[in-house]
C-alpha positions as CSV (number, residue, x, y, z in Angstrom):
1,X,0.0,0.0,0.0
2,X,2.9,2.5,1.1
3,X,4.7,2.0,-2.0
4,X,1.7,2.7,-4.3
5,X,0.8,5.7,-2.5
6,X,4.7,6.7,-2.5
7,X,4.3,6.2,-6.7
8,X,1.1,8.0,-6.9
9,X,1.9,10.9,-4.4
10,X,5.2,11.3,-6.7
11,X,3.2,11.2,-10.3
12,X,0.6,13.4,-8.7
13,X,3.4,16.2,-8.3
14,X,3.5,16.5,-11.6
15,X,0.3,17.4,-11.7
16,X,0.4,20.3,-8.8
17,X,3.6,21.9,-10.6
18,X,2.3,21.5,-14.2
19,X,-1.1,22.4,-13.2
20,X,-0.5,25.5,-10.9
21,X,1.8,26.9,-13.6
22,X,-0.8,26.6,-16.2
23,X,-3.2,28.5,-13.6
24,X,-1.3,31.0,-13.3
25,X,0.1,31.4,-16.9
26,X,-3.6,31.9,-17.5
27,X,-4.4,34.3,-14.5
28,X,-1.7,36.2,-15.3
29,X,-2.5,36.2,-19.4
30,X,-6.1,37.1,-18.8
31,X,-4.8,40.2,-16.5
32,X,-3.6,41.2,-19.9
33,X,-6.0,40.2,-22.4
34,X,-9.8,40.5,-21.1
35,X,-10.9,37.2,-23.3
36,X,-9.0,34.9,-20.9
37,X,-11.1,36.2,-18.4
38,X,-13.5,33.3,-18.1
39,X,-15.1,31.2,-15.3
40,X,-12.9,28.0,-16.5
41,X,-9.6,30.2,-15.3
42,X,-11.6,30.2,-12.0
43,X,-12.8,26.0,-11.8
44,X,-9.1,25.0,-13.2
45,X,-7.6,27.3,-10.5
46,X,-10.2,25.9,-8.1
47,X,-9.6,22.1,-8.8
48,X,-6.0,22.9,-9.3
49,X,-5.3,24.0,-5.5
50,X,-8.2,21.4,-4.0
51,X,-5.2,18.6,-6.0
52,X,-2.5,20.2,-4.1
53,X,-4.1,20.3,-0.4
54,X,-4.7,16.0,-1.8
55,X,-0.9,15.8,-2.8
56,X,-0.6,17.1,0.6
57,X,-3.2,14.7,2.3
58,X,-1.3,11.8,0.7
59,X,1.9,12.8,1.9
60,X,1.1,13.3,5.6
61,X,-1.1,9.7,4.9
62,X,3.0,8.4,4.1
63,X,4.6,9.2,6.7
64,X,2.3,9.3,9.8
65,X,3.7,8.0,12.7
66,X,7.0,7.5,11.4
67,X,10.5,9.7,12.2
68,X,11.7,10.9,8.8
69,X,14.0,13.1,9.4
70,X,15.1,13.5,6.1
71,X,12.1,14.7,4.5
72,X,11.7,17.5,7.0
73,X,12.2,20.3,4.4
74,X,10.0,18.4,1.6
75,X,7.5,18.4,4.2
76,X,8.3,22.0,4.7
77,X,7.5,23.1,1.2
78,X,4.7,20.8,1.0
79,X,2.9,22.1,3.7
80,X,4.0,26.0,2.5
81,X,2.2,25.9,-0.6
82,X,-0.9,25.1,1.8
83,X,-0.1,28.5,3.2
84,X,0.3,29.7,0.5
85,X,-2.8,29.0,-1.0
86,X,-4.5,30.4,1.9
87,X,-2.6,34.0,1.8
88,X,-3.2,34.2,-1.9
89,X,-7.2,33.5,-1.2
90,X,-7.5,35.6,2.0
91,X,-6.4,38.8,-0.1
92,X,-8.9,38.2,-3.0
93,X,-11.0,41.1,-1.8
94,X,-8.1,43.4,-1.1
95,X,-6.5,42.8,-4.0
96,X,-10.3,43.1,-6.3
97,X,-8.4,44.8,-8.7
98,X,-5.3,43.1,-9.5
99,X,-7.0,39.5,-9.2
100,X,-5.6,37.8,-12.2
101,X,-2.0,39.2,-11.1
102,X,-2.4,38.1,-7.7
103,X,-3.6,34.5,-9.0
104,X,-1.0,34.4,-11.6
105,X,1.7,35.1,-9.8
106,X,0.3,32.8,-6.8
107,X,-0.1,30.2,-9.1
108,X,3.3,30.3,-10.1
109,X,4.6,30.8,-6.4
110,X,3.0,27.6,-5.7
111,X,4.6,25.8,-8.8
112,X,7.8,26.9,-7.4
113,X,7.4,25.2,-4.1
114,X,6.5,22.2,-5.6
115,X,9.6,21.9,-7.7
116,X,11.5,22.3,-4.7
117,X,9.7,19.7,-2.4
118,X,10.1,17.1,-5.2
119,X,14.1,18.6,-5.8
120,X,14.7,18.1,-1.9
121,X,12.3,14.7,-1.8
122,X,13.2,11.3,-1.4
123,X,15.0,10.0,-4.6
């Protein structure tokens, strides 16, 4: 069971990075061109961020009662883009009018935490 849930929580990082960079290719596209400015941008980024709190899920499901001290700054970053995703949607309203740059650029802050929780990961 571990070892499945090892491959899939390792595939499924693929799919955080690759996805939240999409997100927020598009966030930050549509805060320059008004016709990317749909309610898909909006589910994508939705579903996109619900598959990285999962990712997350899966890796605390991993190593739950176990001492890994080696995977203390994976865990780090894993559990960073969780905050992250929570900064980015707590200044939504704030930030009204600079939306798709603060989604953009969030999305691709998050990307960037992912790359480096599956750079300092197990190999």
């Amino acid at each position: 069971m571990l070892a499945s849930l090892a491959g899939i929580h390792r595939g499924w990082a693929w799919v955080v990075i690759l996805g939240n960079a999409a997100a927020g290719l598009w966030a930050l596209g549509a805060a320059r061109w008004a016709s990317l400015r749909t309610a898909a941008l909006w589910w994508f980024t939705g579903a996109i961020q619900v598959a990285t709190f999962v990712q997350v899920v899966m890796g605390v499901a991993m190593v739950a009662g176990k001492d890994v001290p080696d995977l203390h700054f994976h865990m780090l970053y894993g559990f960073s883009t969780l905050v992250a995703i929570g900064i980015i949607y707590s200044y939504r309203q704030q930030l009204r009018h600079r939306i798709y740059l603060l989604y953009g650029f969030g999305g691709l802050f998050i990307m960037g935490l992912g790359i480096r929780a599956l750079e300092v990961g197990p190999r």
